[in-house]
N, C-alpha and C positions, 0 to 999 in steps of 0.2 A: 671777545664779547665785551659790551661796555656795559659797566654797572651804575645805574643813573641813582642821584638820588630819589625821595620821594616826591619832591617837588619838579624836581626834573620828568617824573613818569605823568604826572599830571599836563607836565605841557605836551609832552609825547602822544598823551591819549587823546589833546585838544586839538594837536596837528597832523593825525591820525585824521580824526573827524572833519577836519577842516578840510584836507586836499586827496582824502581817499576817493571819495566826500562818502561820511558814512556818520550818522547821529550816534550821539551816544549809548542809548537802549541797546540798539544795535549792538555796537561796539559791547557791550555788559552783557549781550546774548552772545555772542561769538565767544566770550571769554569762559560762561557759564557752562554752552557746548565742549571747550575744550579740558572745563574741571569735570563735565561730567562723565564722559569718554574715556578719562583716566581713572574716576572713580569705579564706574561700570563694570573695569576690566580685571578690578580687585575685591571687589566687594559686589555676593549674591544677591538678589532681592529677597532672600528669605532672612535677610535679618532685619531688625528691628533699626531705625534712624532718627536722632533727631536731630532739627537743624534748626541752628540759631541763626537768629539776624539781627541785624544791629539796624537803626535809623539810618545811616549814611548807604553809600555806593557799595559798601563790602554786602551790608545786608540785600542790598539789592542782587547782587550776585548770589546770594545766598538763595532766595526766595524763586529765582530765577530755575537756579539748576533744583530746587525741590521740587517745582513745576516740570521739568524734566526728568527727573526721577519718577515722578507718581505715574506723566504719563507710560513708564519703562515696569510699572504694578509694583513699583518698590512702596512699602508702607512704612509712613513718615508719621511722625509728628512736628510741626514745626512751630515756634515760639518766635517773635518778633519781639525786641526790647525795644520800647520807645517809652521812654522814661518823661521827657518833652516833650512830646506829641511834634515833634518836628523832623517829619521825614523825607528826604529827597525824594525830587519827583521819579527818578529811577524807583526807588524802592515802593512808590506806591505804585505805579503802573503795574511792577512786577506782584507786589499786592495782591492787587485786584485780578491779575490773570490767574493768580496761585488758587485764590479762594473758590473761581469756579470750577475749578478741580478737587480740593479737599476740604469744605469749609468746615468737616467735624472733625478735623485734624489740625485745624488754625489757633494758637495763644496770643494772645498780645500780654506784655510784661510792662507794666507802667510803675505801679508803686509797692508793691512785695512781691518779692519771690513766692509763686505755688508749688505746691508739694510739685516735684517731679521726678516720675521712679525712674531714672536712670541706672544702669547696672554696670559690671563688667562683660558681659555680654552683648553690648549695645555698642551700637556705632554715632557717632555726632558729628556731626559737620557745621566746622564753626567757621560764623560767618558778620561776629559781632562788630568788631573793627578792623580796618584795614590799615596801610602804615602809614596814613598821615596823620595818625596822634602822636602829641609832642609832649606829653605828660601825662603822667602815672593813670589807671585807672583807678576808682577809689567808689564808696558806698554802695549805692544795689547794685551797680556791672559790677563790682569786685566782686562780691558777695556771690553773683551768675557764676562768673570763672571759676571762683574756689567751689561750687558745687560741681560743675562739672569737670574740674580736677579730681576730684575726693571720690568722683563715682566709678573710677577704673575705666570708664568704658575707651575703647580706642576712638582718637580727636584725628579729622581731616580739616587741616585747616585752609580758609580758601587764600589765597595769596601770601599771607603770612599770619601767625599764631595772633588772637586778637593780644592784644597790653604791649607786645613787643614791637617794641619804635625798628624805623627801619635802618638808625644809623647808629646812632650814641643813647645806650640805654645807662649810663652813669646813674643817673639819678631817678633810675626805675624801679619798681619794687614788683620783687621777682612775685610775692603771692598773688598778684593782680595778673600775671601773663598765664594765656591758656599754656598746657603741656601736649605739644600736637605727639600724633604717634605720626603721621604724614603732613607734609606740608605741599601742595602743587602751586606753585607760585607761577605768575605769568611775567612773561618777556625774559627775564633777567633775574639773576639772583637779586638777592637787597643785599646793602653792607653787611647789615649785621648775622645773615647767614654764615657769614667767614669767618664770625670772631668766635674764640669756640667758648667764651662764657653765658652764650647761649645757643648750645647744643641742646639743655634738658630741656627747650620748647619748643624745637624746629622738629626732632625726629629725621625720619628720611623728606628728603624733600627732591622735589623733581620741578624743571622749566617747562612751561608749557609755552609753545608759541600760540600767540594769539592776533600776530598779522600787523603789528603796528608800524606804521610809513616807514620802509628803510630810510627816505631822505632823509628824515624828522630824525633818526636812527643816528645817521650822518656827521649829520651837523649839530647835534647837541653833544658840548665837549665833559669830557668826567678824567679826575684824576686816575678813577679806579676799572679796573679792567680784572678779566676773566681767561684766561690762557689754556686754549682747549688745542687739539689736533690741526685744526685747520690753523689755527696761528701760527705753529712751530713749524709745519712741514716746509712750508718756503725755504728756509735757514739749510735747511743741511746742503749742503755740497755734492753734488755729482764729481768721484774723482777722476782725473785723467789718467788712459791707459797705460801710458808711458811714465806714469808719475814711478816717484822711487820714496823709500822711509825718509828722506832729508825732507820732500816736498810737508811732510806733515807733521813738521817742527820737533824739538829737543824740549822735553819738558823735565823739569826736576821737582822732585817731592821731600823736603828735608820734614822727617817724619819720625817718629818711635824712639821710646828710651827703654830701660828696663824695665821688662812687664808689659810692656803697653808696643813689641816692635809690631803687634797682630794689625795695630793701625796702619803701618806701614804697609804690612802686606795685602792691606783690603786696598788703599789709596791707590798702589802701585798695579793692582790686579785692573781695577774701574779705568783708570788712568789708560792705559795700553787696548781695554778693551774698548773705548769711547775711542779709539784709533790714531793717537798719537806716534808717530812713526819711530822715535826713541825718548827712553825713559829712565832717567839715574834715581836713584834714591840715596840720598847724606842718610844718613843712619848712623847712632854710635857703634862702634866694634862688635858689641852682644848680640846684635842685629844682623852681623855678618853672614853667616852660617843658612839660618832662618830664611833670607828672605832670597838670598843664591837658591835655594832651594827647593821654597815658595813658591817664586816669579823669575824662574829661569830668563824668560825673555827681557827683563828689565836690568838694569845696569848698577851698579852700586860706587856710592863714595861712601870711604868711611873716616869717621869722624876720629880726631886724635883720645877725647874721650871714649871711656869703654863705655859707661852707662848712659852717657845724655849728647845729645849734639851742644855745640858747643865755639864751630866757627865754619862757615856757611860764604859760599863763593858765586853769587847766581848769576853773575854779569854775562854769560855764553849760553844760556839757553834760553830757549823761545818763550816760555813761559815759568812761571815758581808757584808753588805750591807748599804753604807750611802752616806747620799746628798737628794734624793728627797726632797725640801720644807722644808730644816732644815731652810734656812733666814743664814743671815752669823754675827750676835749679836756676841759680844766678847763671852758671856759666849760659844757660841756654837764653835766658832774656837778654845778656848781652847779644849772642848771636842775631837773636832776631833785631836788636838795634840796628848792630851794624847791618842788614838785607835792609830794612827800615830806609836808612840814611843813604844804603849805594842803589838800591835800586831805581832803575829809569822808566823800567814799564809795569806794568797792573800786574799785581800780586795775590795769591789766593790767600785770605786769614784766615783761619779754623782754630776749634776747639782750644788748647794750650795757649796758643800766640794771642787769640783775642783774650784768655784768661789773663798772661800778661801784659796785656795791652791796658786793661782795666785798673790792673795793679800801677802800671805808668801812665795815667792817662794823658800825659805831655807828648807822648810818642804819637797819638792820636795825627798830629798836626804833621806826623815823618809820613804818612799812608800815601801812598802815589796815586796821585788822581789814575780815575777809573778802575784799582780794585775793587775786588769783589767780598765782602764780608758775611761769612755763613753761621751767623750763630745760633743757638735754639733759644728757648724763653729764659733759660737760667744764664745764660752767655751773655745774653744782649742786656739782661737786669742787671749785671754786673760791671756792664758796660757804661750804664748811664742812670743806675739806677732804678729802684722798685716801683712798679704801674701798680693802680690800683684798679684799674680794667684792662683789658686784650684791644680796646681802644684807643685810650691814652695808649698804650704799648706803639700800639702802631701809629699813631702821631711821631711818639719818639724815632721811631723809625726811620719815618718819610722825616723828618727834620734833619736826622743823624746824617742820611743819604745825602742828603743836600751839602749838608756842612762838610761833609771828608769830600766831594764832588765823586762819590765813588757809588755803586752796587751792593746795598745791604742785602742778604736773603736768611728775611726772619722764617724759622722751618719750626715745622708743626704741620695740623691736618689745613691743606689749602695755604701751604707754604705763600708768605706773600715777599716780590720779589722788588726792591725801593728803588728806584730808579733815579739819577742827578735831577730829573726835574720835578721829580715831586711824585710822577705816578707811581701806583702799586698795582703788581700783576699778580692777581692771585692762581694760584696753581689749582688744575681740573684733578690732577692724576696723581696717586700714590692712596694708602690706605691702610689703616692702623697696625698693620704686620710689621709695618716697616721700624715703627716705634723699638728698636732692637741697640744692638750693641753694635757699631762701626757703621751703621746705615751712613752716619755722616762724614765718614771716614772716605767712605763711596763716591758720594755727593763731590767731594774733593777731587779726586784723582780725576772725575768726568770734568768738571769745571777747566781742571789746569789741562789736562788732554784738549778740551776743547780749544782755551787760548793757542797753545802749542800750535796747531792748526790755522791760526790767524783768525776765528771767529771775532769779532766786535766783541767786548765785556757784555754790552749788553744781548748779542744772540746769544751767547755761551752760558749767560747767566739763565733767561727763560727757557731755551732750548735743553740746558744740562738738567735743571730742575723739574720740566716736563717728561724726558725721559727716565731721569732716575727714579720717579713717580710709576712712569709707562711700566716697566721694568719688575718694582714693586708689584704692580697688579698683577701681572704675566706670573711672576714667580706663587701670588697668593693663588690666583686661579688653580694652579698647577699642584701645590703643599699646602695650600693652606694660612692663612693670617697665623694662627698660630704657632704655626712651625718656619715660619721662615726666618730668616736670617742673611742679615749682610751680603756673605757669597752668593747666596740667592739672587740677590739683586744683580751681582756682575753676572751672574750665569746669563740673562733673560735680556740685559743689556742690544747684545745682537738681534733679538726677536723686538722690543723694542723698535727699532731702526725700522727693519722691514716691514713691521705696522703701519710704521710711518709712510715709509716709500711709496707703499702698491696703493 
């Protein structure tokens, strides 16, 4: 799914009208049917509503679906801000049809705030702005927000929370944005859905489709992208019958020191289960025992050190995988130089190796076009330095990717995945259970399994992160967000798959 900007949706809604052929009202009534349908099917009419609107196209949406709610005997009170006296001709058509349905339930908001008894008990549906504002809100609409912030009641917000821009909120100020408890956005997420420094305004939030031109769809290009089931399922591979364990590559995992071999054993476990036909793991000696034990089916080299790896040989397997739990001991940042310097194909970085990567950042410039780099927020700030938003973050990102000509995958909720040309695919699947100890350890062993296989860097990269996610949910479904853990993740791996398949 493509994620347009705000400017971008506007040409979309224009080209939409243009060759559906369908006017705009229209178009603002199809969108208000589809918010209201979603509303409807969560919300009684025995409670109490009120529904803001703002002068633009949002309020016009707003005023729209109140007009359908009343007709549905839901009791509203609705308030219009128009501070200007200047309101889209949507908004006032929708006006006028509103009023002859409830006109002793209509406010208009121009120059003070009226008392308004909003509760906790109450529901509101805001509809004051939508995301083509491009700076902060401030005086009486600020003054709106913060009351209906302060009054508890649960916020639906219609396309996205009013104050919050829909791409770079740097220099927004967070008291001016509504706090949705819902959000039903149409067409497509917005960017700033993804970023999670604004999580406390979005709430749950749901895509509504509301029909706009696939051509239009098509041909308008976006760096940013949205990585749901129907993307990933093409990628996987139907195997051949006759195939044998060679046809699906030799991967190695140089992983674990003392303390830390459980990395190993999670990498090595994901690794074999994501169906790599063989699998050695370098490990130091203390590791020996442990993970023969472990991961009976996976292979072991061990390293001439007892506690840390320490000299690393990848040039005969299909794919390399390193970082999980190496510990970052001189002797082991040499190692990784040397794979750095001899290797010829794409490499997995994780956890440790990117630590010392950070600490060498000259070795930057050794990373073999088309690795795959998986860091979390604390990995990748280390890498290049502290963001002062999840937006600059991901700038740095999408720049970083560029520059190594490799696969960043920044991980968190909606993992985004950096691709050599700029784009970022953010991820549908996975969910806060996962937040655990070795989940990324996981993440690993699927990746290198997949290269091992001959996947492209780039299927292996969205494909591995989509199911690791899939996997995730499988396992929470099943135990619980709370209770799950890592192995959960490999367990669910196969279920996974066959989600995908049928």
């Amino acid at each position: 799914m493509k994620i347009f900007t705000t400017s971008q949706m506007r040409q979309l809604d224009q080209y939409t009208c243009c060759f559906e052929p369908i006017d705009s009202l229209s178009l603002m009534e199809r969108a208000s049917q589809k918010f209201t349908e979603a509303f409807v099917h969560e919300v009684s009419p025995d409670r109490r509503i009120f529904v803001f609107a703002g002068p633009g196209n949002n309020g016009g949406d707003a005023l729209a679906i109140a007009r359908l709610l009343a007709a549905r005997n839901y009791f509203l009170e609705v308030y219009l801000f128009d501070s200007k006296d200047k309101l889209s001709i949507e908004c006032k058509i929708n006006k006028t049809q509103l009023l002859s349905l409830i006109p002793t339930h209509f406010f208009e908001i121009s120059t003070k705030l009226p008392f308004i008894d909003i509760n906790v008990n109450d529901i509101v549906i805001d509809g004051l702005w939508g995301s083509g504002l491009n700076k902060p809100i401030t005086g009486l609409a600020a003054d709106l927000i913060r009351l209906i912030n302060q009054s508890g009641a649960k916020v639906y917000a219609i396309d996205i929370p009013s104050g919050l821009q829909g791409e770079n909120n740097d220099e927004n100020m967070p008291s001016s944005i509504i706090k949705a408890f819902r959000t039903f956005t149409f067409h497509s997420p917005k960017l700033a859905f993804l970023l999670p420094d604004n999580a406390p305004y979005l709430g749950d939030w749901t895509v509504l489709d509301i029909g706009l031109h696939p051509e239009g769809v098509r041909q308008l290009q976006t760096p940013f992208y949205f990585t749901e089931k129907e993307d990933v399922r093409p990628m996987i591979r139907q195997r051949n019958r006759f195939a044998y364990k060679n046809n699906f590559g030799h991967a190695l995992l140089a992983a674990g020191s003392r303390g830390k071999i459980g990395a190993a054993v999670l990498a090595a476990k994901a690794c074999l289960k994501i169906g790599a036909g063989l699998v050695t793991v370098h490990l130091p000696a203390c590791g020996e025992i442990i993970v023969q034990t472990a991961v009976p089916e996976a292979m072991i080299k061990i390293d001439k050190e007892k506690d840390c790896i320490s000299d690393v040989e990848p040039e005969s397997f299909s794919s390399v995988g390193i970082g999980p739990g190496i510990g970052t001991s001189l002797s082991t940042q040499l190692a990784l130089e040397k794979i750095l310097r001899q290797s010829k194909k794409p490499l997995i970085l994780d956890a440790d190796a990117l630590n010392i990567i950070s600490q060498r950042r000259e070795w930057m410039k050794l990373i073999p076009e088309n690795s795959i780099l998986t860091p979390h927020v604390g990995e990748f700030d280390r890498l290049v330095g502290k963001s002062s938003s999840a937006y600059e973050r991901l700038e740095k990102a999408r720049m970083l990717a560029t520059e190594l000509s490799s696969i960043l995958i920044l991980k968190g909720a909606f993992t985004a995945v950096c691709l050599l040309d700029g784009t970022v695919h953010f991820n549908s699947s996975g969910n806060p259970g996962m937040a655990t100890a070795g989940s990324g350890d996981v993440l690993t062993g699927i990746l290198t399994g997949l290269l091992a296989q001959s996947y492209a860097p780039e299927e292996a990269a969205l494909l591995g992160v989509f199911l690791h996610g899939r996997a995730g949910d499988k396992a929470a479904e099943k135990l619980s967000q709370q209770s799950l853990i890592a192995g959960d993740i490999i367990d669910h791996l196969g279920e996974s798959f066959v989600n995908l398949t049928i």
